[in-house]
N, C-alpha and C positions, 0 to 999 in steps of 0.2 A: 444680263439682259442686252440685246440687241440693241442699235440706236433706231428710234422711231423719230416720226416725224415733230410730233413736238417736242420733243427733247432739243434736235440740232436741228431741223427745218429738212429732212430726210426722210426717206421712204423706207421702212424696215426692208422689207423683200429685197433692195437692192444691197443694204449688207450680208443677208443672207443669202442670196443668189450669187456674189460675190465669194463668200466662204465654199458654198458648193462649188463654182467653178473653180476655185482654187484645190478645193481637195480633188479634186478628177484631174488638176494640172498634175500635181504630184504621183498621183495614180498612174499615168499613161507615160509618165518620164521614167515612172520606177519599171514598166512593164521591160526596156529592151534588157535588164536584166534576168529576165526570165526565159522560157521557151514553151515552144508546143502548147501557143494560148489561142483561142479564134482573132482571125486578122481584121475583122472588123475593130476591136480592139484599139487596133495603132495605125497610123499613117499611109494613107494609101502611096505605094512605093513609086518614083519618076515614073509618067508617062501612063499610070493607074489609073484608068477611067473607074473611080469610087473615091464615098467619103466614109472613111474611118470614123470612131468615136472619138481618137488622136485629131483627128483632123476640125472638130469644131468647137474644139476645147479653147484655141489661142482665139477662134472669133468672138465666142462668147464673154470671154473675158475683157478685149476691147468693145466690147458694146456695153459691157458695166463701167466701164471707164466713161465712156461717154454720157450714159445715165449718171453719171456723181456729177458731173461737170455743172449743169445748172443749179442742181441744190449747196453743192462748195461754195459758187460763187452768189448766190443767194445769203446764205452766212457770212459772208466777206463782207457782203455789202451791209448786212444789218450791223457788223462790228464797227461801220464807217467806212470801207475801204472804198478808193475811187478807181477808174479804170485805168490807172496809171500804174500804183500798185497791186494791182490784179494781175495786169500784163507781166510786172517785172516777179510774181509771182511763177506766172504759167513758163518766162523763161529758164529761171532759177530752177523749178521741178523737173522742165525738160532737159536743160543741162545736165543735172545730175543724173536723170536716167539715161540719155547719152553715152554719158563718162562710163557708168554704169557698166549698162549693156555690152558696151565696147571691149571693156577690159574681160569681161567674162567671154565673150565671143572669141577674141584671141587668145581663150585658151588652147583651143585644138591646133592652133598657127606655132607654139611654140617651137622655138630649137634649142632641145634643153641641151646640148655639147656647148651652143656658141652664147645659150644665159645665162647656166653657170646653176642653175637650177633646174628641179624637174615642174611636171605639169601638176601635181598634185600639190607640192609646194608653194607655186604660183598663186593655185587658187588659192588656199591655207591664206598665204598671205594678203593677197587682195580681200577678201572676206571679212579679214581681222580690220583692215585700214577701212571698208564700211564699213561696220559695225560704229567704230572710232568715230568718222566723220559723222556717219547719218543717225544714231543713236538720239533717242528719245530722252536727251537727260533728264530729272527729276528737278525741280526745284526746291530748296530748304526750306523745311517749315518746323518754327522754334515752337514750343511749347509754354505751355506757362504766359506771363509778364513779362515781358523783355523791353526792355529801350527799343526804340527806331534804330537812335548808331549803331547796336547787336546786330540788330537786323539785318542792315545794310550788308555789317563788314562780314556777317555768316555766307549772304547771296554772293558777294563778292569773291567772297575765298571759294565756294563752290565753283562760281562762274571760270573763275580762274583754272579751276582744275580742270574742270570739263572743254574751256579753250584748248589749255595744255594736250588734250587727248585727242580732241580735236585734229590740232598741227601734227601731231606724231604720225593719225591715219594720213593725212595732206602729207605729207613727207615720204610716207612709206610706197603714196600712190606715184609720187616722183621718184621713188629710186626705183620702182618696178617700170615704169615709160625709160627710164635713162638703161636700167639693163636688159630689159629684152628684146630677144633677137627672133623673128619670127622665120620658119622653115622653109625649103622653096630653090628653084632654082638660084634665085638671086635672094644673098642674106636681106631680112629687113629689118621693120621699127614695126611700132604697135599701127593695126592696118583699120580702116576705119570698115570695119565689120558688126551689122548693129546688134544681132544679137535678138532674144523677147526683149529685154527691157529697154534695148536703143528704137527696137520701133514702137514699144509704148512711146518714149519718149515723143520720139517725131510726131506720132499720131498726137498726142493730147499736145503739142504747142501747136498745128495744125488746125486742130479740133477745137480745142481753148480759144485760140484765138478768133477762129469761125463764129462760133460763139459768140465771141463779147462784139466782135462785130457786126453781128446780127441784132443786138440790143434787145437779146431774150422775143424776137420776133421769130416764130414758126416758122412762115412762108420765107423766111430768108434763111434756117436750118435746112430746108429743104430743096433749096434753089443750092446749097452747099452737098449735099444728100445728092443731086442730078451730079454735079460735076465732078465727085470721084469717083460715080459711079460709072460715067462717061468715060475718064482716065480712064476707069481700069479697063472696059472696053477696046479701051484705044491702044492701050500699052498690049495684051492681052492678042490684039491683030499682027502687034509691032507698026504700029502708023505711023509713028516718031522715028525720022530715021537718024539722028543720031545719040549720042551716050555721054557719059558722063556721070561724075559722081555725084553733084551738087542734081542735074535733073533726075538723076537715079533716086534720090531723097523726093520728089515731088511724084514722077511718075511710077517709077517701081513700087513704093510702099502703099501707093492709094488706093489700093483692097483695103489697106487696114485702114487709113483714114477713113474709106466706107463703111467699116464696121464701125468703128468710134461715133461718129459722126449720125448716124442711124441711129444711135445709142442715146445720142443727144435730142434726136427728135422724137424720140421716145419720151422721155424725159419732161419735155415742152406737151406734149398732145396728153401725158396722164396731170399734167399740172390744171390744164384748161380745159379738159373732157375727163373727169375724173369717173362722173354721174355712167357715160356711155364707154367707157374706156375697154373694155373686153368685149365691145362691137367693133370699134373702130383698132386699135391694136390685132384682136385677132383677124379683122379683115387683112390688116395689113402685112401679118405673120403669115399668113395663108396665100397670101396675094405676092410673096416674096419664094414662099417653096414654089407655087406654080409658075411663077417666072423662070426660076431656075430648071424646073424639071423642063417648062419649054426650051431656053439655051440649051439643055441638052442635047438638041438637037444640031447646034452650031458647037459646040467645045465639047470636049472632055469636063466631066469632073474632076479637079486634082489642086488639092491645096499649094503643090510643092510649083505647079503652073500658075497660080492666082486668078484662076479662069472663072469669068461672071456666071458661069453657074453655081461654082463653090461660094460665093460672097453670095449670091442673092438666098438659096439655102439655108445659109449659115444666119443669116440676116433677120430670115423668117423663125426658123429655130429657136436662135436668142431670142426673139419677139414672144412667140407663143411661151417659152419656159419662164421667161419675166413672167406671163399672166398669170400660168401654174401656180410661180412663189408667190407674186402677191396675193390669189387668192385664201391662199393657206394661211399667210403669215399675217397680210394688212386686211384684210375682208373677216379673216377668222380668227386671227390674236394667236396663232401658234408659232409664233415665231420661237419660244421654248421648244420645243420639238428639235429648233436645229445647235441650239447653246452648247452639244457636243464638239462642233465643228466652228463654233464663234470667234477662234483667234483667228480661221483661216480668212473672215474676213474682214477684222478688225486689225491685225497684226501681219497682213497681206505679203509686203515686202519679207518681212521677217520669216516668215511660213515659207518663203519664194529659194530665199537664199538658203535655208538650213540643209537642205540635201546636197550643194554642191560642196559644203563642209564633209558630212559625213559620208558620200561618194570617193572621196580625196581622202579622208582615212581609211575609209574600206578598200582603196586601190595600194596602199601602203601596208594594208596589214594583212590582205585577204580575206575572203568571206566570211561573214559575221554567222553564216548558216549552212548546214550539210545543204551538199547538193540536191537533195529530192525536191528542197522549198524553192528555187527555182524552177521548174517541171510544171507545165499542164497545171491544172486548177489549184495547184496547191501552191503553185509560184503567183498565178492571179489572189488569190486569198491573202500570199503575203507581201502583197505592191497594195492592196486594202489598206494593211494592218500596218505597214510601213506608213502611207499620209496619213492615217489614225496617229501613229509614233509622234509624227514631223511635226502634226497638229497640236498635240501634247508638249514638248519640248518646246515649242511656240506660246505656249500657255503657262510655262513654268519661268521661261526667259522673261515673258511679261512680267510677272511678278518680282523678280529681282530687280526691272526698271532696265530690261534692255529689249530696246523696239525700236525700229529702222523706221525712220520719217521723213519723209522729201519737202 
């Protein structure tokens, strides 16, 4: 069963909207393996005035990030927590997704002559050391009558090991920064390239933090909602005449802080207009496509340019598909309908990272499939059956007690 709302203070549709966009993340990543598929499909290519199916996969998935944000910290709060540990919360997740994203980004940066390993390797190895650090350990639960001291010293010798394993992934992620060498004219170190999961990152400590500054007030998510939507505006004309990496974190990414952060006022407006909420949501999902099909008139469509028509689009899109799921799921209780697809998003991370595991075997060992299952509809059928696979494997890892948790 799905998490609902009174179970953890949670909107079912948004775990399940979550699962869905997660299985179409994997879908459309599996797709450049194949060929001779329709291009609407995948990513509209530099300078492509259109938006792909590729291309409103990564938005929608930040605007579910943004939707968790009020109900996570709603739980926080009912467990005691003050905004002090909330915040060192939001920085902690975002660090890690950071580290994250980074490390996986630099994969294609490699120079595997001068790191002494190849790029398949790299990943192999970085994978293994998440798993290690971010892994969902189990707690020990004795059975029977036991003493308290049992108790204790069982949690402890647990605790211990799982530290242990812990340090091992932390060590393995420093000897990969101390040896790699990344490609290029001039040799380098690991480059601060963020990656999906570096700009989840930035976007939810961004967004999180918007947020709790907002003190759960609407009209100040919203007044948050203007001003990266303004950025991207702004960055988008090139208004800001100069660069850097520190402003490139604020200005560059803030399409995705727009989506995130949309996601969050979302969030807020179905919490206190629940009663009118497919008036006002789908006003405002409708009111977001004809914004952008107007910018059309000013920009290109093109994800890969972050141009305010693709964000306002994509904005509306996520909008209306939230009201889809929830109808189905929280208006009409079929949230069972989607329990096929539950790890993808419940076990999200986990579901996220499995394919660069088995991409990084299958470049090692060669094709796992004659060639015709990449081809035209039969290669589409098997990038299906593949995030069906990942989903699975995600569902099976759960049960062993390994799940990635920030």
């Amino acid at each position: 069963m799905l998490k609902t709302t009174a179970m953890y203070g949670r909107v079912a549709s948004i775990d399940v909207l979550r699962a869905i966009i997660m299985t179409l993340m994997i879908f459309v990543n599996d797709l450049p393996w194949s060929r001779n598929f329709p291009h609407w499909f995948e990513h509209a290519l530099p300078g492509e005035d259109m938006l792909g199916l590729a291309d409103i996969v990564f938005p929608a998935f930040l605007f579910i990030v943004g939707m968790s944000i009020p109900f996570a910290f709603e739980n926080r709060r009912a467990k005691g927590d003050g905004n002090g540990k909330i915040f060192l919360h939001i920085l902690v997740r975002s660090l890690a997704l950071i580290i994250i994203g980074v490390l996986i980004a630099n994969r294609r940066l490699i120079n595997e002559d001068m790191t002494g390993y190849s790029i398949n390797v790299y990943s192999l190895i970085i994978m293994a050391a998440f798993f290690l650090i971010w892994n969902s350990y189990p707690k020990k639960r004795i059975k029977g009558e036991v003493s308290e001291e049992l108790k204790v010293m069982a949690y402890c010798k647990d605790n211990l090991m799982f530290t242990i394993l812990k340090w091992i992934g932390i060590l393995t992620l420093v000897f990969i920064v101390l040896t790699f060498r990344s490609a290029g004219e001039i040799v380098g170190y690991i480059k601060p390239s963020w990656g999906i999961l570096g700009t989840i990152g930035w976007s939810y400590l961004f967004c999180a933090s918007a947020y709790l500054i907002s003190k759960n007030n609407l009209w100040a998510v919203i007044g948050f909602c203007i001003l990266y939507y303004l950025l991207t505006i702004l960055n988008t004309e090139r208004v800001f005449p100069f660069s850097g990496k520190v402003f490139d974190v604020v200005a560059g990414s803030s399409v995705a802080y727009a989506f995130t952060i949309s996601g969050v006022a979302a969030s807020l407006i179905l919490k206190r207009y629940r009663q009118n909420i497919f008036y006002i949501l789908g006003g405002v999902g409708l009111g977001a496509i004809i914004i952008g099909l107007f910018s059309h008139n000013l920009w290109i469509i093109s994800k890969i340019a972050g141009t305010p028509g693709w964000m306002f689009l994509c904005i509306g899109i996520s909008t209306l598909l939230f009201l889809a799921v929830y109808f189905v799921v929280d208006v009409h209780g079929k949230e069972k309908w989607f329990n096929i697809i539950r790890p993808a998003g419940t076990a999200t991370l986990t579901c996220y990272m499995l394919p660069y595991i088995y991409y990084s075997i299958r470049n090692m060992t060669g094709p796992f499939l004659p060639d015709p299952f990449y081809e035209g509809p039969l290669g589409v059928i098997k990038c299906i059956a593949f995030a069906f696979f990942i989903i699975g494997i995600t569902a099976l890892l759960g049960k062993l007690g390994v799940k990635l948790k920030l």
